[in-house]
C-alpha positions as CSV (number, residue, x, y, z in Angstrom):
1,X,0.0,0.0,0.0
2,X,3.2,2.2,0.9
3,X,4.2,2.1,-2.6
4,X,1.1,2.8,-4.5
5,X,0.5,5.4,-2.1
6,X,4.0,7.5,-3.1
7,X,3.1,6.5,-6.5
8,X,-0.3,8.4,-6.7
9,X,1.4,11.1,-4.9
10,X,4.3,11.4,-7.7
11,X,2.1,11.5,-10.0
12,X,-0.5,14.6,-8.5
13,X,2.7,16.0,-7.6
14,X,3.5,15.7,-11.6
15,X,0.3,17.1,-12.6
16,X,0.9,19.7,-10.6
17,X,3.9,20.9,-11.9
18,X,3.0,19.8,-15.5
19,X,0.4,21.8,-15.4
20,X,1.4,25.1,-14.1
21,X,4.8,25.2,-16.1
22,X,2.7,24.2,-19.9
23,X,-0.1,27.2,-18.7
24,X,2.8,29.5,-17.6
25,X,4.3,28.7,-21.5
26,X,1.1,29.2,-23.1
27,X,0.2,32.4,-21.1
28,X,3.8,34.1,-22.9
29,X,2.1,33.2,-26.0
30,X,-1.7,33.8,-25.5
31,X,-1.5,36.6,-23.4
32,X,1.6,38.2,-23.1
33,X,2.6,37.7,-26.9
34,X,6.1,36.1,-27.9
35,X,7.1,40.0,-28.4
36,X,6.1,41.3,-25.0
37,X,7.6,38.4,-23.1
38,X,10.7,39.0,-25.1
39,X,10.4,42.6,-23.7
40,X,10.2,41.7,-20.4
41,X,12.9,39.7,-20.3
42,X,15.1,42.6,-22.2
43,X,13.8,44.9,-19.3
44,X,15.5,42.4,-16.7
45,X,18.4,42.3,-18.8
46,X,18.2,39.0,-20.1
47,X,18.6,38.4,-24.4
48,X,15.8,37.4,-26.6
49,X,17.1,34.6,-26.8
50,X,16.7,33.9,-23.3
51,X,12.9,34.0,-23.5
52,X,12.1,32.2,-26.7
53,X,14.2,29.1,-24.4
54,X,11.8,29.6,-21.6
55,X,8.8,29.5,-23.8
56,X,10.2,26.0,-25.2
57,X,11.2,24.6,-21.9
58,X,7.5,25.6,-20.0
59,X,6.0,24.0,-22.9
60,X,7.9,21.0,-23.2
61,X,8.7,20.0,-19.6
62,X,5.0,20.8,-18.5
63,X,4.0,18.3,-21.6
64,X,6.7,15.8,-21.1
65,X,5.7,16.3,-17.0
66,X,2.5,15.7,-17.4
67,X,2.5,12.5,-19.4
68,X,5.5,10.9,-17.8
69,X,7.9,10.9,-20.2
70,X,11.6,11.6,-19.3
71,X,10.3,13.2,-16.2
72,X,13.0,12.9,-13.9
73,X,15.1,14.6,-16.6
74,X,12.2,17.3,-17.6
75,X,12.1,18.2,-14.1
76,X,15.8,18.9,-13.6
77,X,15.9,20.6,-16.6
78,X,12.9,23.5,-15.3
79,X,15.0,23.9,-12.3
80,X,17.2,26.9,-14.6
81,X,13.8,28.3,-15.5
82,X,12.4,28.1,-12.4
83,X,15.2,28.9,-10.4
84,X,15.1,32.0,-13.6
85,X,11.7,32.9,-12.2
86,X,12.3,33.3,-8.5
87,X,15.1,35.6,-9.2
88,X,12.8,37.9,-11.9
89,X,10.4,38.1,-8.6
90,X,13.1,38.4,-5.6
91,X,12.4,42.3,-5.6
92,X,9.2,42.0,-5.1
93,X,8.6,40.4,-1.9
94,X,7.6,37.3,-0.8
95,X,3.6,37.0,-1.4
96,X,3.1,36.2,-4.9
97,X,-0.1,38.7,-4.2
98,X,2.6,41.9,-4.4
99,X,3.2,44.3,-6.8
100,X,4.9,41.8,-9.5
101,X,4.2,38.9,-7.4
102,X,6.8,37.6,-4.9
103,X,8.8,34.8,-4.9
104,X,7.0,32.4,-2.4
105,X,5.2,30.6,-5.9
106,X,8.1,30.3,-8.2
107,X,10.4,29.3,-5.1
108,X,7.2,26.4,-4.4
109,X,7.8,25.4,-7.8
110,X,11.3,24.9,-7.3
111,X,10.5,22.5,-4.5
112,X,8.6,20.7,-6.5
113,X,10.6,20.1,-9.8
114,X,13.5,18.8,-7.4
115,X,11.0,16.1,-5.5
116,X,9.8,14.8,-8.9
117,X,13.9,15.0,-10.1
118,X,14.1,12.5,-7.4
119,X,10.9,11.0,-7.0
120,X,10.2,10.0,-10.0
121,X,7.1,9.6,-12.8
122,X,5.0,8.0,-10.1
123,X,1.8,6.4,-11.7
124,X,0.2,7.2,-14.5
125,X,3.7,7.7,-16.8
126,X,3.9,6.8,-19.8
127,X,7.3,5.7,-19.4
128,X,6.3,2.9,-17.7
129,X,3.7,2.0,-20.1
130,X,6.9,2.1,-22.8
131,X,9.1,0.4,-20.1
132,X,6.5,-2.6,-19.4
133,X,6.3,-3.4,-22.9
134,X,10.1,-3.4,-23.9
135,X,10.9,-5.3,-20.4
136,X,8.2,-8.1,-21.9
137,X,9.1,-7.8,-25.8
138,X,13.4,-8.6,-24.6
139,X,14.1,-12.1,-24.3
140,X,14.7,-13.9,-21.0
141,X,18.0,-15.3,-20.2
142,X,18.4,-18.9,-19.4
């Protein structure tokens, strides 16, 4: 029971984080445009460049998050953009409620992509769908 119950919770923490970093991608596109979040990262000081990578990363670790593929290594990999995230908000208090919102959410999100860096898919991943079936399709040794 131990071990489904730390699987189910890998896996709502995975939705969790899947979910927030493939809306937070979407919202630079949708809301914000691809121009104005390149602005705002050129007001922080930060090239283009530098925000056409975060677009990709929300996007493709909250996908790859979300459906349990490589998510040990799409979690590390948002910890740069996350770790990013907390800094842009670091002068503007703790409560995310502030002016600019604080860094008490991105900082939670931090938190979160290093548990599921260690923790694992959980239930629910597809990689263990993909795993399952190449662990049965390999012959046995004698």
């Amino acid at each position: 029971m131990k071990n489904l119950n730390q699987d189910h919770a890998a896996f709502i923490l995975r939705l969790a984080l899947g979910s927030v970093l493939l809306s937070h991608g979407l919202l630079k596109i949708l809301v914000f445009g691809v121009s104005g979040t390149v602005g705002y990262f050129a007001s922080l000081g930060l090239p283009s460049v530098v925000a056409y990578l975060t677009i990709f990363g929300e996007i493709t670790a909250g996908l790859a998050i979300i459906s349990g593929v490589l998510t040990r290594l799409a979690a590390s990999l948002s910890l740069p953009i996350l770790i990013g995230a907390t800094w842009a908000h670091l002068g503007n208090g703790w409560v995310f409620s502030s002016a600019g919102g604080g860094w008490e959410f991105p900082a939670l999100l931090v938190v979160l992509a290093l548990a599921i860096s260690i923790q694992g898919a959980g239930s629910y991943a597809l990689d263990q769908l993909i795993s399952s079936r190449s662990t049965a399709a390999s012959p046995q040794a004698v």
